[in-house]
ZAMITOR-382116 format. One line per 5 residues: number of its first residue (from 1); for each residue y, x, z of C-alpha. Coordinates in steps of 0.1 Angstrom, whole numbers, plus 5000, padded with zeros to 4 digits. Example, Ala and Ser with C-alpha at 12.3 -4.5 7.8 and 13.67 -1.06 7.14 Angstrom:
# residues 2
1 = 4955 5123 5078; 4989 5137 5071
END
This chain:
# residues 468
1 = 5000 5000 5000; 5039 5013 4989; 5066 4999 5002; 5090 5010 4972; 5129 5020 4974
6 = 5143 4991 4955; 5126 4965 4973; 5133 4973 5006; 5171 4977 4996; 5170 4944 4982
11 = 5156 4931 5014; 5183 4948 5036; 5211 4929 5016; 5194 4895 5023; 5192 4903 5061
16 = 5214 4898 5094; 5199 4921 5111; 5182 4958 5100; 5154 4971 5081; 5141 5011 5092
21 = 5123 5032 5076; 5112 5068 5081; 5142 5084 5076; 5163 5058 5088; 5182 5065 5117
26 = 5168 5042 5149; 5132 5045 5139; 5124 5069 5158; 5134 5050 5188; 5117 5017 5174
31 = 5085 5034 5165; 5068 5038 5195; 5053 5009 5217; 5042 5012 5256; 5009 5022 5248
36 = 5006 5061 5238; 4972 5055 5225; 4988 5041 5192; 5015 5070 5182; 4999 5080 5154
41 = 5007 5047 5137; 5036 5050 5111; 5048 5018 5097; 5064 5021 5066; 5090 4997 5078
46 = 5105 4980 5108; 5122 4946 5106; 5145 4941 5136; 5153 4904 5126; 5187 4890 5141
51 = 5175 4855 5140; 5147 4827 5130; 5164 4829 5092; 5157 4869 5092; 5121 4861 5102
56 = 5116 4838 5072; 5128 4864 5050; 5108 4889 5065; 5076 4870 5061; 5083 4866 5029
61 = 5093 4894 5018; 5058 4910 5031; 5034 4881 5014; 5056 4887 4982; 5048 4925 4983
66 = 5015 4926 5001; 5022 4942 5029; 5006 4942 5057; 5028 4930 5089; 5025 4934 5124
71 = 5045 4915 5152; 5060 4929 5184; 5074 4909 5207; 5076 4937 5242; 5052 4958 5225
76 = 5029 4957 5256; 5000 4952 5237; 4969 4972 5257; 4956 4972 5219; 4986 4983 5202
81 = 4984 4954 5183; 5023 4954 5180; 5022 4985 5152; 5000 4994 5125; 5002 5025 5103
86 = 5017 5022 5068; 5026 4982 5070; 5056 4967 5085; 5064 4959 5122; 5084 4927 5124
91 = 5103 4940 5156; 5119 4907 5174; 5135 4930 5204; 5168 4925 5188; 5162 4885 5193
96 = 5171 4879 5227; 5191 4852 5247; 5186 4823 5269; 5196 4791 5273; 5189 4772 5306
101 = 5197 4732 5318; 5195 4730 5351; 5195 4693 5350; 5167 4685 5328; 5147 4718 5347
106 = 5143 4736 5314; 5149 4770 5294; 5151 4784 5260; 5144 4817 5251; 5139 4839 5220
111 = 5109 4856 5211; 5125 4892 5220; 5129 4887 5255; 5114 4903 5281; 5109 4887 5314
116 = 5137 4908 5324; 5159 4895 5305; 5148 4859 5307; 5144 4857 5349; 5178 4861 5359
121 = 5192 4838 5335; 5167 4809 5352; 5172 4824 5384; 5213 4817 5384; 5202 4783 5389
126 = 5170 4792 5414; 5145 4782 5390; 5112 4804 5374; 5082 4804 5357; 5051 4821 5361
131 = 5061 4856 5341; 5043 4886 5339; 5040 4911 5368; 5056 4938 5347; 5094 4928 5341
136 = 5092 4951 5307; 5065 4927 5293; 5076 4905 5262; 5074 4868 5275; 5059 4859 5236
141 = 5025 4874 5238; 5023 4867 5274; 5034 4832 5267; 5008 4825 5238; 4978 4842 5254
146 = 4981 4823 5289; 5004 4843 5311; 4993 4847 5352; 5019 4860 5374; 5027 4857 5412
151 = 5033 4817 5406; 5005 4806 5390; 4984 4795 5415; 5014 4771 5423; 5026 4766 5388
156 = 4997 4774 5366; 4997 4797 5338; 5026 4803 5318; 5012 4787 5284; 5009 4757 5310
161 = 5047 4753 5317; 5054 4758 5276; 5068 4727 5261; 5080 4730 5226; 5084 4759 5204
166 = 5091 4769 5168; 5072 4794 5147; 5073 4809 5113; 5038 4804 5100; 5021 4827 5075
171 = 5042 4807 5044; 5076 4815 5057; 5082 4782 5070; 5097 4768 5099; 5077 4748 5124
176 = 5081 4727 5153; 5049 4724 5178; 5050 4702 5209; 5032 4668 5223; 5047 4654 5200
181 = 5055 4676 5168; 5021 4693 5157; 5004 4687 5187; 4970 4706 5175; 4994 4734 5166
186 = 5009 4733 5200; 4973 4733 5217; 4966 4766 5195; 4994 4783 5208; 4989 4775 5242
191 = 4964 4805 5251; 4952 4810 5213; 4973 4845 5210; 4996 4853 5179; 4976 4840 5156
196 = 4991 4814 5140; 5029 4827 5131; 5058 4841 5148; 5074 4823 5180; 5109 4826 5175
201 = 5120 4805 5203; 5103 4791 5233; 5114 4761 5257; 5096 4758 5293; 5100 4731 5320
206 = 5111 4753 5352; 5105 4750 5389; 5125 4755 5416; 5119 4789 5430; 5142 4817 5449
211 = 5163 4832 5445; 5145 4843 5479; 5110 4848 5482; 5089 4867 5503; 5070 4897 5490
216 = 5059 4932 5498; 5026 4955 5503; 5001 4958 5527; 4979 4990 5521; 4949 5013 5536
221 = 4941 5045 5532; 4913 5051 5509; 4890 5063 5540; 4898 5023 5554; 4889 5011 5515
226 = 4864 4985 5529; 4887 4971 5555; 4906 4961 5531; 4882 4946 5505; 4868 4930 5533
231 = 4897 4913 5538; 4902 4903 5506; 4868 4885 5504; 4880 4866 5537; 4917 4856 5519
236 = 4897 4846 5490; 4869 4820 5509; 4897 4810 5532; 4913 4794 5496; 4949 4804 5510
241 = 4977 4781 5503; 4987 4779 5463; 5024 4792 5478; 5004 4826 5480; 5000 4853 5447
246 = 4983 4882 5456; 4962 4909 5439; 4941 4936 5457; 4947 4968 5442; 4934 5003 5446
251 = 4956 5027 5432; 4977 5056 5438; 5013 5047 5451; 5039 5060 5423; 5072 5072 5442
256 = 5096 5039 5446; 5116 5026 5472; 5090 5004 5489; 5078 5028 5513; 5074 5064 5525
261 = 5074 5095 5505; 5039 5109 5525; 5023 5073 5502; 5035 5092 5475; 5006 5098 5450
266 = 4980 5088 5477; 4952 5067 5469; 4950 5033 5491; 4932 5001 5490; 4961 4970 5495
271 = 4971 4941 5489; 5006 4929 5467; 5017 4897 5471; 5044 4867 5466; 5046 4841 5488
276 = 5071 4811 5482; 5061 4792 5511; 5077 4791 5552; 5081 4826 5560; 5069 4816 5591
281 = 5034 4810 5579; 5033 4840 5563; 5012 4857 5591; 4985 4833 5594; 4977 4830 5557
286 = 4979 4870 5558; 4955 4874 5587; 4926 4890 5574; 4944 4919 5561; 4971 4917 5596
291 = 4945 4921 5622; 4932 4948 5607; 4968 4967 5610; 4973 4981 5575; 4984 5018 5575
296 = 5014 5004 5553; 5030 4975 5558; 5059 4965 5536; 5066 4923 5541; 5100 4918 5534
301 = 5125 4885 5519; 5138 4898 5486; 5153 4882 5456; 5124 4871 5430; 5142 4891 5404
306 = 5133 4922 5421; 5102 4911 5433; 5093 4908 5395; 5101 4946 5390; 5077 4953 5421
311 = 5050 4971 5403; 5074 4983 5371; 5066 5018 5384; 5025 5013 5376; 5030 5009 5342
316 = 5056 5031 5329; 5065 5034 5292; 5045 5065 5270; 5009 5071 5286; 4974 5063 5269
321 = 4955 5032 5282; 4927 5015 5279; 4915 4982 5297; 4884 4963 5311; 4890 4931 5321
326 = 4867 4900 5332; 4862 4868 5356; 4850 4869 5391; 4826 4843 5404; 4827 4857 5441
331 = 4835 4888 5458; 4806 4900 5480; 4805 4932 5504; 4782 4945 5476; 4806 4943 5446
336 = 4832 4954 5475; 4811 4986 5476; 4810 4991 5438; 4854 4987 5439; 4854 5015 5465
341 = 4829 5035 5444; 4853 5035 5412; 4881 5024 5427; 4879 5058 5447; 4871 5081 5424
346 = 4888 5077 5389; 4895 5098 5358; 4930 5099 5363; 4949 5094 5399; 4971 5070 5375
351 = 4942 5047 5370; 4940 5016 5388; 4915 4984 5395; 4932 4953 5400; 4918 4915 5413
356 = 4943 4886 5416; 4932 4855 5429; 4933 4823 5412; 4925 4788 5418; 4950 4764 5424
361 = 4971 4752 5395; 4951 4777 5374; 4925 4752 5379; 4941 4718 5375; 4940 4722 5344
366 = 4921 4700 5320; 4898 4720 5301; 4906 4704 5269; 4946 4705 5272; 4949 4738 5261
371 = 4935 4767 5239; 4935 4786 5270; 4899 4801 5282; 4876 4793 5309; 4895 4789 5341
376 = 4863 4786 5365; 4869 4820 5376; 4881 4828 5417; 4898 4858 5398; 4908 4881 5373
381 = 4901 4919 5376; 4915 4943 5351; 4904 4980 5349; 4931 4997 5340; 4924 5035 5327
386 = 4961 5055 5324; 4958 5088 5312; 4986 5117 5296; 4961 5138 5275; 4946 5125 5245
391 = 4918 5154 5255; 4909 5136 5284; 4905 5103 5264; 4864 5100 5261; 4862 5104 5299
396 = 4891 5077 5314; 4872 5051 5286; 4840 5056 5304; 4855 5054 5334; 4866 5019 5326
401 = 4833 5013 5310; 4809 5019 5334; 4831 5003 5360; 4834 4975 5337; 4792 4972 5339
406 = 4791 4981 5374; 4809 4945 5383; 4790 4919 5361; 4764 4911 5389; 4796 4892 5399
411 = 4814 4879 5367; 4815 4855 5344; 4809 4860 5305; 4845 4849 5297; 4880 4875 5295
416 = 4914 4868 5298; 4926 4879 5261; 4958 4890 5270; 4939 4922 5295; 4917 4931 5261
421 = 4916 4959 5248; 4897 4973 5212; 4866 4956 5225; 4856 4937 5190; 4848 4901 5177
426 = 4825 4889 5202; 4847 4896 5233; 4869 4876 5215; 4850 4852 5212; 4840 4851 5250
431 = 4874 4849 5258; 4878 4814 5239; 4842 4801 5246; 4832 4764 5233; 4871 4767 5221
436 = 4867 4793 5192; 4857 4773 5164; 4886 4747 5170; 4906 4779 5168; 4893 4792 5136
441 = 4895 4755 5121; 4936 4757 5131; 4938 4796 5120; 4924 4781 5087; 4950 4756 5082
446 = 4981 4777 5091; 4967 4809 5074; 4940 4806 5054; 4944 4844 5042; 4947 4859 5078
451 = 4978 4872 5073; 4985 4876 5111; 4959 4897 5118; 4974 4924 5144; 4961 4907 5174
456 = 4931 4897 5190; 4920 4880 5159; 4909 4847 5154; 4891 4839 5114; 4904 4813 5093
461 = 4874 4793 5093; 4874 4756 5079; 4865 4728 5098; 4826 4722 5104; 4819 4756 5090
466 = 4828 4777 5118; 4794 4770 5139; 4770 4772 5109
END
């Protein structure tokens, strides 16, 4: 594929916002998304659309020329799914505003934002949504592959709180999904992934949240690793109030500003949480983890906007990654045993296993109402491998691996899709179950070629031919 001169020139004088190539001064800034794994991809062009009409023409422009295109939203993708090498990379981060009624309890926002950008506009009027745990995370492929945060055992998933929003679908053309307006279209994009066109703007009903909450860190030292999962296994059968979001985490503490420099770099087992509840019944749902006295403990009121940017510092910008990810079904003292084991001792001290609990809202859901996956799981664990030396690759992937296999005694055969990683067709097909071949059957009928095709990937299939 050649993207030629005259073409792409052509294209620049029908846009609003910019085209980059290779030579092109701000590509070399644009180029790189938060995954290091996927530097070595090139795109022959980056669209940085200034608005839904620049996204049309983009779209276009690439079906016209057959050229393969990409979408980044925050660029977060595990996968690298927001690049490819030699295409284009329709770059939305210049799309980015919000628009909020605080009568109706609802907000806009365009597909560049990141929930940085779009929680403090909501949180001027003390509203929020579930958003992602990282502030630096695009709220478009969070949004369209379920989205769990600190609220969504209260609020459900964010793909739950999604109430209209338009796309570009694979024929340039504007769309309109809700109840109402292409409602099979608005199921898809409620958990089916990027598959079906490019969001360009996104409305959510809003709660009332903040703009206090309390959150913090309680944490052991490695050598108290099982006091801790212990406790976690307790919080989780007590099936703690929905005002409570909590993951256990055992990780090395990056430097911040949430506790003492001797943490710093040291491996602990704790627990990081949100709790929008009374403060003052804070230390009764906390009480497995309090009476064992946690080596730190951070529990502090703070504004949600800065609770959001909590764990920023676990998942900075530029390292390699790669990610296992499943379902728990319970959390026994003998899969407690296998955290410690690889928990403990990873390939990399920036390496990190994480388990959030669910239920709640999560769970309210009807299974039917949204493209969304299995929600039968107590919670989600993701096995995050974060590495700096492409050397050291083979080694932080089996870590991940193996850890991966260690915990299926205790999960289910389903995935969250946004946590995958390059893991192939049928984990993508686990993560959708008995949904998949509705999927393929609305993949077919928005776009038939598979044009969108950087993401977790979906087949056009048509209806009644996707199970034969």
């Amino acid at each position: 594929m050649r993207v030629d001169h005259g073409s792409i020139e052509a294209l620049r004088a029908t846009l609003r916002g910019v085209a980059l190539t290779p030579d092109s001064v701000g590509y070399a800034e644009a180029q790189p998304i938060w995954n290091a794994m996927w530097d070595n991809h090139r795109p022959a062009l980056i669209v940085q659309p200034a608005g839904t009409d620049d996204v049309i023409t983009a779209v276009r422009y690439a079906r016209e020329h057959d050229v393969p295109m990409a979408v980044r939203g925050g660029g977060h993708s595990a996968a690298g799914k927001g690049t490819n090498d030699g295409g284009m990379v329709l770059d939305l981060s210049s799309m980015k505003g919000v628009h909020v009624d605080p009568v109706a309890q609802t907000a806009t926002g365009f597909g560049g934002n990141l929930w940085q950008d779009f929680d403090p506009e909501t949180q001027a009027y003390g509203l929020a949504i579930p958003g992602g745990l990282i502030s630096t995370t695009g709220i478009g492929g969070f949004t369209t592959g379920g989205g769990i945060g600190w609220l969504t055992r209260k609020y459900g998933l964010t793909c739950d709180n999604l109430i209209a929003a338009d796309l570009v679908t694979a024929d340039g053309e504007l769309a309109r999904a809700s109840a109402e307006e292409n409602p099979e279209l608005f199921w898809g994009l409620r958990g089916g992934g990027g598959n079906f066109g490019v969001v360009t703007r996104f409305t959510y009903k809003m709660h009332k949240v903040g703009p206090m909450v309390t959150g913090g860190v309680l944490a052991f030292t490695l050598d108290r690793a099982e006091e801790a999962t212990n406790a976690f296994g307790e919080l989780l059968a007590s099936n703690p109030p929905r005002e409570l979001g909590c993951a256990l985490g055992l990780l090395a503490l990056r430097p911040g500003d949430h506790y003492d420099e001797s943490y710093y770099w040291q491996r602990v087992a704790g627990l990081s949480f949100c709790w929008t509840g009374n403060p003052d019944d804070l230390d009764k749902v906390l009480a497995p983890f309090l009476k064992s006295k946690p080596d730190l403990q951070m529990i502090k009121q703070m504004p949600y906007t800065y609770l959001q940017k909590m764990l920023d510092v676990m998942a900075p910008h530029g390292l390699r990654g790669y990610w296992k990810s499943g379902y728990g079904k319970e959390f026994t003292s003998e899969m407690a045993a296998k955290v410690i084991e690889f928990g403990g001792a990873p390939a990399s001290n920036l390496s990190q296993g994480e388990f959030a609990l669910l239920g709640g809202a999560f769970a309210d859901v009807d299974d039917n109402d949204t493209a969304f996956g299995d929600r039968s799981g107590k919670f989600v664990y993701n096995l995050v491998a974060t590495w700096e030396d492409q050397k050291d690759d083979d080694a932080n992937k089996k870590w991940a691996r193996d850890y991966f296999d260690a915990m299926q005694p205790w999960s289910t055969d389903t995935v969250y899709v946004n946590f995958l990683s390059e893991e192939g067709d049928e984990r993508i097909r686990a993560a959708y179950g008995d949904k998949f071949d509705r999927l393929a059957a609305l993949k077919y009928e928005y776009d038939p070629d598979n044009f969108f095709r950087f993401n977790q990937n979906i087949p056009p299939i048509p209806a009644g031919k996707a199970a034969e």
